[in-house]
C-alpha positions as CSV (number, residue, x, y, z in Angstrom):
1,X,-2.6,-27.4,-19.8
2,X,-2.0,-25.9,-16.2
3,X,-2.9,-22.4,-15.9
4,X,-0.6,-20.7,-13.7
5,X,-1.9,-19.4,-9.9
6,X,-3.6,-16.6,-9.6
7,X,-1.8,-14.2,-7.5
8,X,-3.3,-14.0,-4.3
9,X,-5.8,-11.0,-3.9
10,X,-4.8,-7.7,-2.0
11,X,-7.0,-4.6,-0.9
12,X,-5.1,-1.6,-0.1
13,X,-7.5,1.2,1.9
14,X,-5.4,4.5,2.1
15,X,-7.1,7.0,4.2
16,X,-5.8,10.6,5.1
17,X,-5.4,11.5,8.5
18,X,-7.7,14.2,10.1
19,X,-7.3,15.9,6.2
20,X,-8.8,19.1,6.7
21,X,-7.2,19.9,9.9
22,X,-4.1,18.4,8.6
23,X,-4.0,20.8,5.6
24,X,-4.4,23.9,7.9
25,X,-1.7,22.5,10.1
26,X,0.3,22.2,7.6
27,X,0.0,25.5,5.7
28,X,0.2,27.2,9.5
29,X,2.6,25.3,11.4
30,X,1.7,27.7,14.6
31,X,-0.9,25.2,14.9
32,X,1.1,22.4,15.3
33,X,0.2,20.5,18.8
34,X,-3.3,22.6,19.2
35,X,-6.5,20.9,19.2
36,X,-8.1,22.2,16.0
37,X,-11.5,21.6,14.2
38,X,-12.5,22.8,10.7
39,X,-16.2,24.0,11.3
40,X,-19.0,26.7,11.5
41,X,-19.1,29.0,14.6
42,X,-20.7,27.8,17.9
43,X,-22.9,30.3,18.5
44,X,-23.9,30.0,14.6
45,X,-25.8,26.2,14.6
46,X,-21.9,25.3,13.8
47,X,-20.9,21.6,13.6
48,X,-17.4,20.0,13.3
49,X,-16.4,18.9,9.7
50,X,-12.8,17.7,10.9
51,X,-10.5,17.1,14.2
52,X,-7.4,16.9,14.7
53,X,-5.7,14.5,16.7
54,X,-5.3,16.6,19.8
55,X,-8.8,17.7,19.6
56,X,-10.1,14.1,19.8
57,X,-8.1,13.8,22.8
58,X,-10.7,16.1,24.3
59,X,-13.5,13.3,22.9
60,X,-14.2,15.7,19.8
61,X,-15.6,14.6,16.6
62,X,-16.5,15.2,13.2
63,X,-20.2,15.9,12.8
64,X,-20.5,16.8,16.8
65,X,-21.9,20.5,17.2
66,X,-19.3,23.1,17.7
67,X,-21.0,24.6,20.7
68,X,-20.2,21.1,22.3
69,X,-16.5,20.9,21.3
70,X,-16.1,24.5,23.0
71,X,-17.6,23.6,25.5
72,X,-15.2,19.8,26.0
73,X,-12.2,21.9,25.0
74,X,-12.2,26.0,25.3
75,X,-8.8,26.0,23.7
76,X,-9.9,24.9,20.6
77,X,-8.7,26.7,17.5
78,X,-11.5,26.9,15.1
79,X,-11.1,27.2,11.3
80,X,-14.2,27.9,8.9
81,X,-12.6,25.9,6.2
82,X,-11.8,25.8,2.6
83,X,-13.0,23.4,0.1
84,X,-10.8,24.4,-3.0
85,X,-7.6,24.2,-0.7
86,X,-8.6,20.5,0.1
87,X,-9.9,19.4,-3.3
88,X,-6.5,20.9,-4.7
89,X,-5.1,18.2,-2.0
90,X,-6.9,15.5,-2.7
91,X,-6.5,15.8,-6.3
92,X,-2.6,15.8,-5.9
93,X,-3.0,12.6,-3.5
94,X,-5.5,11.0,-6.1
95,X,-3.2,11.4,-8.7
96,X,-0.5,9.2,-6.4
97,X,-3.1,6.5,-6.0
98,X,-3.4,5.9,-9.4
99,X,0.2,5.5,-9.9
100,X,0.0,2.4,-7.5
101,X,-3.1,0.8,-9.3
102,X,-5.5,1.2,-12.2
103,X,-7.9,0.1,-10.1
104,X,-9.4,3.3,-7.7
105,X,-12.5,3.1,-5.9
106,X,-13.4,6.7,-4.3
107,X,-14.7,7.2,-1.0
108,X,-14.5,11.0,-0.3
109,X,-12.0,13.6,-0.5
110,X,-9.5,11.6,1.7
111,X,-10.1,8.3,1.2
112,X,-9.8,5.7,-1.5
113,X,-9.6,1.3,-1.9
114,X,-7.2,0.1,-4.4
115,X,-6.5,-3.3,-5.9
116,X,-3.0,-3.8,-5.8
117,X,-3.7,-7.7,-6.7
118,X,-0.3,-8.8,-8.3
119,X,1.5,-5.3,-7.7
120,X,4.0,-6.9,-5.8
121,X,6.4,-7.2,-9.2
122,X,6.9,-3.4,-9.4
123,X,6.0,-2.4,-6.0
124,X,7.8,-5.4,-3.7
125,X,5.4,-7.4,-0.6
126,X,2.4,-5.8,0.7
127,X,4.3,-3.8,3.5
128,X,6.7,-2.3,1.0
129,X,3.6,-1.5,-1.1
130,X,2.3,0.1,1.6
131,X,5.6,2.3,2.9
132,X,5.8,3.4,-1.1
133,X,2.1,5.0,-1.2
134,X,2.8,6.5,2.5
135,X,5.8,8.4,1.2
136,X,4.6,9.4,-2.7
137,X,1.3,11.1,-0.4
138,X,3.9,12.7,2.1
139,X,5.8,14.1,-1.0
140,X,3.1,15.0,-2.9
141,X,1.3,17.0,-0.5
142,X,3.2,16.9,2.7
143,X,0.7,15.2,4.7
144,X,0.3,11.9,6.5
145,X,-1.8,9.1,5.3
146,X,-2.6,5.6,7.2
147,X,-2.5,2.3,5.6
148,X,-4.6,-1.0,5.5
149,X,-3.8,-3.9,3.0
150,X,-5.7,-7.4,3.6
151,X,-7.1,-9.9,1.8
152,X,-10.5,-7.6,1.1
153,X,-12.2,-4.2,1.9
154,X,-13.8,-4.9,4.9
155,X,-10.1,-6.0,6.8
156,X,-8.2,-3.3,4.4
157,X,-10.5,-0.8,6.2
158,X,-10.1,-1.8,9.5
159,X,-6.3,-2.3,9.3
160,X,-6.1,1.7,7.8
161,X,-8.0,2.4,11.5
162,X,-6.2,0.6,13.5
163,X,-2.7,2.1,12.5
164,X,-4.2,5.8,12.7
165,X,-2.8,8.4,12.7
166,X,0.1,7.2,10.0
167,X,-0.2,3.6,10.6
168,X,0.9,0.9,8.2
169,X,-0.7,-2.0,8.9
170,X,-0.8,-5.5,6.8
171,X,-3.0,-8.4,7.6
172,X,-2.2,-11.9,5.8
173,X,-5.1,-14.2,4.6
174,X,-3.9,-16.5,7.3
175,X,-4.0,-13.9,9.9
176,X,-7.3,-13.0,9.1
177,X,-9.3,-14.0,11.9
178,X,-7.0,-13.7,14.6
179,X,-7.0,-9.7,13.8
180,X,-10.7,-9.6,13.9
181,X,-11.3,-11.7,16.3
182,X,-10.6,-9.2,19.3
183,X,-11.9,-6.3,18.0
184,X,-15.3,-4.7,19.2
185,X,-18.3,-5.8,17.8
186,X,-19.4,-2.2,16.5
187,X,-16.5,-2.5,14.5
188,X,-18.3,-4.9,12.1
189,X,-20.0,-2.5,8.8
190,X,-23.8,-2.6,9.9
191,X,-23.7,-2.7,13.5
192,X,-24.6,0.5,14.5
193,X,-27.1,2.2,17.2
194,X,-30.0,-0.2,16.9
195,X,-28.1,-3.3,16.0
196,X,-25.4,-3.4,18.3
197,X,-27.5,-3.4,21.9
198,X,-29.4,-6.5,20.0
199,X,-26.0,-8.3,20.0
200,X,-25.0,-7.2,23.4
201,X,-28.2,-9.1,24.7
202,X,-27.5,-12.2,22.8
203,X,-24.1,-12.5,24.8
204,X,-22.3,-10.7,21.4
205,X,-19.0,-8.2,22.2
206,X,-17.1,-9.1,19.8
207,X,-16.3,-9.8,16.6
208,X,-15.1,-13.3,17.3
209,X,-18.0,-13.7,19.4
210,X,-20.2,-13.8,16.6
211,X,-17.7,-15.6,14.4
212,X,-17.8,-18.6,17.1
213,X,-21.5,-19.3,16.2
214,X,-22.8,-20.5,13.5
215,X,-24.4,-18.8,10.1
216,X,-27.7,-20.7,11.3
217,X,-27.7,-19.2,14.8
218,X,-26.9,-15.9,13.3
219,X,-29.7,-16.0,10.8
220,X,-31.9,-17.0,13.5
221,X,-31.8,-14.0,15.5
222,X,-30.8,-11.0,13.3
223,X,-32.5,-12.5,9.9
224,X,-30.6,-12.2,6.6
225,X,-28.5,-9.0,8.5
226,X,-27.5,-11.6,10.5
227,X,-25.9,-13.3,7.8
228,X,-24.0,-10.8,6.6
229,X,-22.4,-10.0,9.4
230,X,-21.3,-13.4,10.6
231,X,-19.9,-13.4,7.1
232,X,-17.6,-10.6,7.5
233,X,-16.8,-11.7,11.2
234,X,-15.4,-14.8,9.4
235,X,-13.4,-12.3,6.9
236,X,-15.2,-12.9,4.0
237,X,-16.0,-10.0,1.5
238,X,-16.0,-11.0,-1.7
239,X,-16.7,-7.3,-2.7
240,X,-14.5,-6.1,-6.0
241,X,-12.7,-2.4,-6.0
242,X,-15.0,-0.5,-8.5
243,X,-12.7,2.1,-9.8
244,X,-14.3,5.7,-10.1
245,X,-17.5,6.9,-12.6
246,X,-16.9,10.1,-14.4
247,X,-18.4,13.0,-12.4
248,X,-21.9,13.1,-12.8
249,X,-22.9,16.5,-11.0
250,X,-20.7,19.5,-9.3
251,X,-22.6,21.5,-6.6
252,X,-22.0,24.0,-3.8
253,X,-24.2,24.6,-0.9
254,X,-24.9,26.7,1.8
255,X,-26.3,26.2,5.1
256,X,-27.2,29.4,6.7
257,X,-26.9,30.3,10.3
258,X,-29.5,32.5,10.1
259,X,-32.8,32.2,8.1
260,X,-32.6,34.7,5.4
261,X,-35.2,36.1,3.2
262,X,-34.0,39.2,1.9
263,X,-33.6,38.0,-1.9
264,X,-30.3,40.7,-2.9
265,X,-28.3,38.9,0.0
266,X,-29.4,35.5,-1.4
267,X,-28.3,36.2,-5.3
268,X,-24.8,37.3,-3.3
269,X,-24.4,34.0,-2.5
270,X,-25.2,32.5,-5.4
271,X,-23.1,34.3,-7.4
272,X,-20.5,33.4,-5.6
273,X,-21.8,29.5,-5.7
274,X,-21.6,29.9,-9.4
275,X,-18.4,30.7,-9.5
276,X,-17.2,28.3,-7.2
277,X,-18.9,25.5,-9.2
278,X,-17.3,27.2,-12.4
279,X,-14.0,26.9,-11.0
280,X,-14.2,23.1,-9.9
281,X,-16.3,22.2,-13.4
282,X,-12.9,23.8,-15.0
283,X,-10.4,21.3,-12.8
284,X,-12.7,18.7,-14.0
285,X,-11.4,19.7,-17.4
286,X,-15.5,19.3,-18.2
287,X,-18.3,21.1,-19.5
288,X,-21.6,21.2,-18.1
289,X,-25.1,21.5,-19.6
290,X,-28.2,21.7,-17.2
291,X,-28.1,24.2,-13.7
292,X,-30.0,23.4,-11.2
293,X,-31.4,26.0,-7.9
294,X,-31.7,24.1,-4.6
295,X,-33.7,25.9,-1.7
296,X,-34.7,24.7,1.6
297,X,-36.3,26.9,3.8
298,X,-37.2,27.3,7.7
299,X,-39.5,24.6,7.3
300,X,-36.9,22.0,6.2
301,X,-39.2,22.0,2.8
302,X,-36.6,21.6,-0.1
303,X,-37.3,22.4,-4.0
304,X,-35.0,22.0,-6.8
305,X,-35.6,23.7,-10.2
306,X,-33.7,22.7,-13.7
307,X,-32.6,24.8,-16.5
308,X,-30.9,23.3,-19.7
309,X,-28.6,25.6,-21.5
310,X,-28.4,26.0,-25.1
311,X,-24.5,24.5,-25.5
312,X,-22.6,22.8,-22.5
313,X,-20.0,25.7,-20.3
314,X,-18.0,26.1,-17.9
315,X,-18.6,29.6,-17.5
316,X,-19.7,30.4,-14.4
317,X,-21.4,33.9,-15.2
318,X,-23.7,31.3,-17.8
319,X,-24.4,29.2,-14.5
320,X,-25.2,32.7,-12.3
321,X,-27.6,33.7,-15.1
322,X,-29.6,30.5,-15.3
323,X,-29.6,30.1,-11.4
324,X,-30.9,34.1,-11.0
325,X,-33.6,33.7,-13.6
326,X,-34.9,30.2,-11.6
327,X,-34.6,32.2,-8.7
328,X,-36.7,34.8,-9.3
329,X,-39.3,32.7,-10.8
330,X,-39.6,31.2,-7.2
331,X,-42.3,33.3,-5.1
332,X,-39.9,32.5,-1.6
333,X,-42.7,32.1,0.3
334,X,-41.0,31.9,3.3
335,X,-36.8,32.4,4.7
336,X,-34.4,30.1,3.6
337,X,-32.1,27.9,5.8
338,X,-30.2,26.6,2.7
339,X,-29.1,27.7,-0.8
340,X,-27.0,26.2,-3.3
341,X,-26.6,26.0,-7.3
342,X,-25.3,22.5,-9.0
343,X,-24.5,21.5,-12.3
344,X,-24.7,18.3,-14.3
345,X,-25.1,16.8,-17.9
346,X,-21.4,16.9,-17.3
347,X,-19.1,15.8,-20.8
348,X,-15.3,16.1,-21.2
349,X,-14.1,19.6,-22.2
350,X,-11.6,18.0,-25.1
351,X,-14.2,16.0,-26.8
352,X,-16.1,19.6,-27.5
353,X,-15.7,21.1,-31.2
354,X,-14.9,24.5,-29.4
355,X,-14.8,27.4,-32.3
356,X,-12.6,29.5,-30.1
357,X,-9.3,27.5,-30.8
358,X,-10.1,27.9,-34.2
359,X,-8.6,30.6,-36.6
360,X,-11.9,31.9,-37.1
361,X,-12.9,31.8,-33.7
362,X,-16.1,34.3,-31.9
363,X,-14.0,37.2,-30.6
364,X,-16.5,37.2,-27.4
365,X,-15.8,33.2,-26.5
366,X,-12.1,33.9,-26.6
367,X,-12.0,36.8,-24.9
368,X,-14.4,34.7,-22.0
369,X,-11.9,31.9,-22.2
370,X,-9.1,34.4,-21.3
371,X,-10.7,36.1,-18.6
372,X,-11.6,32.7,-16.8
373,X,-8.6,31.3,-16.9
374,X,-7.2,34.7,-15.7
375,X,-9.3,34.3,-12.5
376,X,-8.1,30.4,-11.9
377,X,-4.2,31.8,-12.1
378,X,-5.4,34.5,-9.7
379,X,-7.5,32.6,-7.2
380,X,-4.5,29.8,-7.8
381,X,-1.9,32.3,-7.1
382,X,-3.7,34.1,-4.2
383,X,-6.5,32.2,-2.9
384,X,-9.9,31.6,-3.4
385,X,-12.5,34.7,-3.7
386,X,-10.2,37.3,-5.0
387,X,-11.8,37.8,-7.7
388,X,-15.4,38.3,-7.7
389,X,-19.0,39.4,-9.0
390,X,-19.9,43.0,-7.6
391,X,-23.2,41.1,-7.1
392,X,-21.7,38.6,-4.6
393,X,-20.4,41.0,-1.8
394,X,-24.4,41.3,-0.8
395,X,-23.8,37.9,0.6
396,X,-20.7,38.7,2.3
397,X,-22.4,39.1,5.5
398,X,-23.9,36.1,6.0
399,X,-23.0,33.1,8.1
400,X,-22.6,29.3,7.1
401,X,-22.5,26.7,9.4
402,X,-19.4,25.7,8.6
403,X,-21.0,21.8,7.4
404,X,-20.6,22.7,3.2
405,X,-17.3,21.8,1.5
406,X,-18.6,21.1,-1.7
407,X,-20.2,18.3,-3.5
408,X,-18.6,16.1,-6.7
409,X,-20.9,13.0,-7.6
């Protein structure tokens, strides 16, 4: 008996375009046409987290220091950023993503594979697929996405940059090679600083120059990196889409701009890192169990301490408490050029037996319940840090460089 063909395989590789700068664009459309970068403060040890297109005109780019993108562009509108704006983004483009494919493979905020193998039925050829998931984004969230499909990551990824910014571009298995071929070596995953001089010397600029020789020659002179590379000059990445693990930690960080060691100005920020993790471990719709204090201080030294809590929360006055009390047990030998307060042993709220849903349910819980939800509507309604501990505005003076929009891992 003849088993029917197996469809053939498609990658799609949907990546935002400049999405931090795109969402303040698009929330202030005075910015429209300006060079802007989402950052900390030049004169603050500031880098770039995001560029928009007309910045990188100016040769600016993410993780470059923001002294230096002043100093390439002095019209540069600098933003400081706001992680719960773009998680609320990405969430809403996430959510589109999975209505092209079961299979979701997370990259970051902004960016995301899919395994639209044998799609075409609902969703028509790979360029329809492709317009579809362009336009759900754009409705969803009004921002611009670009689009790679190929026959496997490494050319999905690649196509997405080559059509940037809100590029569609589709690459058949039998154009494959001819799409690679011209490219720049340093385009190939792997060849970076130290790699791709090596190559240069050996005659190597680009990707169809290595694919011309032979897996022995390659082997020969760059080992078993060699290897893999001539592999994926040749297009072959037999790499499977590995939809998403359940969250295993939520953190927030902050790097400061300024050593600090006064401790009152240090439990002001991480009460307000408690609440920011509270808030995100909520849009989870999770509960976590163990908090944990990072500090790194002037030294670059880093320490993390634990605490397990007696039932899994997502309160984040719970998660302030446990951080202070690890806190204080730390002597703070000397100033610290980072803080930050994560959370893990992470479980799905609904699967919690939670006694205040129940008839007899602990007036106190309830009444907890109530007033956090309270805060989400109001922070949903009217922006993040409205509502706040009295504790937190001791930390209102201090400076971030601009590099921490949250962590989810």
């Amino acid at each position: 008996m003849n088993s029917a063909a197996s469809p053939p395989r498609r990658i799609a590789h949907v990546d935002m375009d400049a999405f931090y700068a795109a969402v303040e664009i698009r929330d202030d459309p005075s910015l429209a046409g300006k060079p802007v970068v989402v950052g900390g403060a030049p004169d603050q040890r500031g880098v770039v987290a995001a560029a928009s297109y007309e910045a990188r005109k100016f040769g600016i780019h993410s993780a470059m220091p923001m002294v230096r993108a002043v100093r390439l562009c002095p019209t540069l509108v600098r933003l400081p950023g706001d992680v719960g704006k773009y998680a609320e983004a990405s969430r809403r483009v996430f959510e589109v993503l999975a209505s092209f494919s079961p299979a979701v493979e997370t990259l970051s905020l902004d960016e995301a594979f899919l395994d639209v193998t044998g799609e075409e039925a609902h969703f028509g050829p790979p360029a329809e697929l492709g317009r579809r998931i362009k336009q759900a984004i754009r409705e969803a969230v009004a921002l611009t996405a670009s689009v790679g499909v190929a026959p496997c990551k490494f050319v999905a990824k690649l196509a997405s940059d080559y059509g940037k910014p809100d590029g569609l571009v589709v690459v058949a298995e039998d154009d494959v090679l001819a799409f690679l071929r011209p490219l720049p070596i340093e385009r190939l995953w792997g060849v970076g600083q130290r790699t791709a001089p090596r190559l240069h010397a050996l005659g190597i600029r680009t990707i169809g120059d290595l694919e011309a020789k032979d897996a022995a020659w390659a082997r020969r002179e760059l080992g078993d990196q060699g290897l893999a590379l001539h592999a994926l000059a040749c297009g072959k990445d037999d790499r499977a889409v590995t939809p998403d693990e359940p969250t295993k930690s939520i953190s927030s960080e902050m790097t400061f701009a300024t050593d600090i060691h006064e401790r009152p100005r240090l439990l002001g920020i991480l009460a307000d890192q408690a609440r920011t993790v509270a808030a995100r471990v909520r849009r989870e719709g999770v509960l976590a169990r163990t908090v944990q204090l990072k500090l790194r201080d002037d030294t670059f030294a880093t320490r993390t301490r634990r605490r397990t809590l007696g039932a899994p929360t997502d309160d984040g006055d719970a998660f302030y408490h446990a951080a202070r009390e690890l806190f204080e047990a730390d002597p703070l030998p000397r100033p610290l050029r980072l803080i930050g307060v994560g959370v893990s042993g992470l479980r799905e709220a609904a699967a919690e037996t939670l006694p205040l849903f129940a008839a007899d349910a602990e007036p106190a819980r309830a009444a907890d319940a109530r007033f956090q939800a309270a805060v989400d509507t109001l922070e949903d309604k009217f922006g993040k840090g409205k509502v706040r501990r009295a504790q937190a505005l001791l930390g209102d003076d201090v400076s971030d460089t601009g590099t921490d929009l949250g962590k989810r891992e």
